[in-house]
C-alpha positions, 0 to 999 in steps of 0.5 A, a space after each residue: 625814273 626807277 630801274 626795273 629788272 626782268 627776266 626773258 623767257 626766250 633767252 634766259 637772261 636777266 636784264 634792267 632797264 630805266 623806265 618811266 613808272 607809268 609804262 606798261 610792264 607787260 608790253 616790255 620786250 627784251 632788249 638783247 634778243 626782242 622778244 616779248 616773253 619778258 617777265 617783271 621780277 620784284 626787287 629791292 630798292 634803296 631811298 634816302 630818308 631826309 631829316 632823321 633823329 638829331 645825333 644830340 638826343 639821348 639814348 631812350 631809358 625805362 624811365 622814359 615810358 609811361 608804362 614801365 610793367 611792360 618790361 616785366 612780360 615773360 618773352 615769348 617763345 613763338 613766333 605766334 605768342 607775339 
C-alpha cells in the first residue's frame, strides 16, 4: 500500500498516512484533530526498476547510429526551437 501525504485546512498540519489505492481521498479525515477539510497533496515517489543495462556493455559511440549527420545540427538556442 502507498503513502499518501495531506494537508488539513483546520489545523494547518501536514500529515501522511498508508493507505490502500482504491480508497476515496476525499473521504479522508485528519488524523491529529478529525477534521475532514483535509486536502490530498502530489508528491514524489521512488520505485525499483529490476533488470537495467548489464555493467559489460560499451559505452554508446557516433559510429554506433545509423544516422550519424544528426550530430552535425547546429544546437538550438530556445527552448521552443527543439
Amino acid at each position: 500500500m502507498p503513502l499518501y501525504e495531506y494537508f488539513c485546512e483546520t489545523c494547518e498540519q501536514e500529515f501522511t498516512l498508508l493507505q490502500s489505492a482504491s480508497t476515496n481521498k476525499e473521504e479522508t479525515v485528519c488524523d491529529l484533530c478529525g477534521s475532514g477539510n483535509v486536502k490530498y497533496k502530489f508528491s514524489s515517489f521512488a520505485s525499483k526498476v529490476v533488470g537495467g543495462t548489464p555493467k559489460t556493455s560499451k559505452p554508446v559511440t557516433m559510429d554506433d547510429y545509423p544516422n550519424k549527420d544528426v550530430f552535425k545540427l547546429p544546437v538550438p538556442r530556445l527552448r521552443s526551437e527543439l
